[in-house]
N, C-alpha and C positions, 0 to 999 in steps of 0.2 A: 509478556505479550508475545504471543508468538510471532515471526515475520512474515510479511508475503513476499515471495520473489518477485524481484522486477524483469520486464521484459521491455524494451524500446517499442515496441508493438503494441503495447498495450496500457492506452492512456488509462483505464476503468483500474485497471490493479496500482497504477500512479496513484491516483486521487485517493482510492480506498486505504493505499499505505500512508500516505501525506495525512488523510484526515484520522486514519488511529494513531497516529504520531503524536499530532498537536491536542488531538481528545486527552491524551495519557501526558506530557510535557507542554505546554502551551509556549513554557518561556526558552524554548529554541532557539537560537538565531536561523538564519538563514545557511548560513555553512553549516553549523551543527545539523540542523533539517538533511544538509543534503548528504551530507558525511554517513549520519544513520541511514538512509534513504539507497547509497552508494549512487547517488545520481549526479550531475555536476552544477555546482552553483548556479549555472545558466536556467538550467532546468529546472532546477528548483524554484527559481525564482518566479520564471514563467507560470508554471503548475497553482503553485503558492498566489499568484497576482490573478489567475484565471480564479480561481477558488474567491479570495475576496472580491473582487466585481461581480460574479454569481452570487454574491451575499451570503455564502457558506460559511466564510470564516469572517473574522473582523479582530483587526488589530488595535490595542491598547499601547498606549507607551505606558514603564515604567520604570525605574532607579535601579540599575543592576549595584550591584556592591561594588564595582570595580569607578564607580561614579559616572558610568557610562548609560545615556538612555536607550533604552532596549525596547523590545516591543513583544506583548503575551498574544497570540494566536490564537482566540476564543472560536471553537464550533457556536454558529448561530442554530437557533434551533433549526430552521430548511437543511443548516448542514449537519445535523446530529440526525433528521428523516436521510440525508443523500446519504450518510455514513452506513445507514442500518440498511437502505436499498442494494447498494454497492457489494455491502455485506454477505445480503441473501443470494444476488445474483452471481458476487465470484464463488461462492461456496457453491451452488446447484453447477458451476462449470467447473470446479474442481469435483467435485462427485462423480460429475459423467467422465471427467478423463479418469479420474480413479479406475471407474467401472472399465473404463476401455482398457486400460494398460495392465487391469488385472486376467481380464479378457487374451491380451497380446502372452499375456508370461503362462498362463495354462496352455495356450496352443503352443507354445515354444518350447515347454516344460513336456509336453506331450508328442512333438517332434522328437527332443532329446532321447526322450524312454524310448522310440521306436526306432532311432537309430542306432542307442545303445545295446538291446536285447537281439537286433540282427547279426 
């Protein structure tokens, strides 16, 4: 699964990493979440507890092997529609910066040549 970068700016690319996270491993812990995530326990936690009270995700306990109860991170279906919303909307804003930044390196690239061949 590819990554999304995070940014502190940007709660939409949070949720959207958090909820393909637990889509693809449900049985995470909460450090493990934040570990993959690079964010810090705090945050994760917070993200992870806004996510359950919006009814997006919903936790199960279950029996880790180690005899410890643990807890599975199910997408509810609202949150498998926010996941594919998220989805379409960080893709259509990576597209446009695409387009800009491909934009930025032909005018820079064509700077280049003109200072070059002077």
């Amino acid at each position: 699964m590819p990554t999304i970068s995070l940014s502190a700016d940007d709660p939409e690319a949070t949720r959207l990493a958090l909820l393909r996270l637990l889509a693809e491993r449900p049985a995470l812990s909460q450090r493990e979440l934040s570990q993959e995530l690079g964010l810090s326990l705090g945050k994760t936690h917070y993200v992870l507890h806004a996510l359950l009270d919006k009814g997006l995700v919903k936790a199960r306990n279950f029996q880790r092997s180690d005899r410890k109860i643990a807890y599975a991170y199910l997408l509810t279906p609202a949150g498998l529609r926010e996941k594919l919303q998220l989805t379409r909307s960080f893709l259509s804003r990576k597209e446009r910066e695409f387009g800009l930044l491909q934009e930025t390196i032909a005018a820079l690239r064509a700077e280049v040549d003109r200072v070059t061949d002077e």
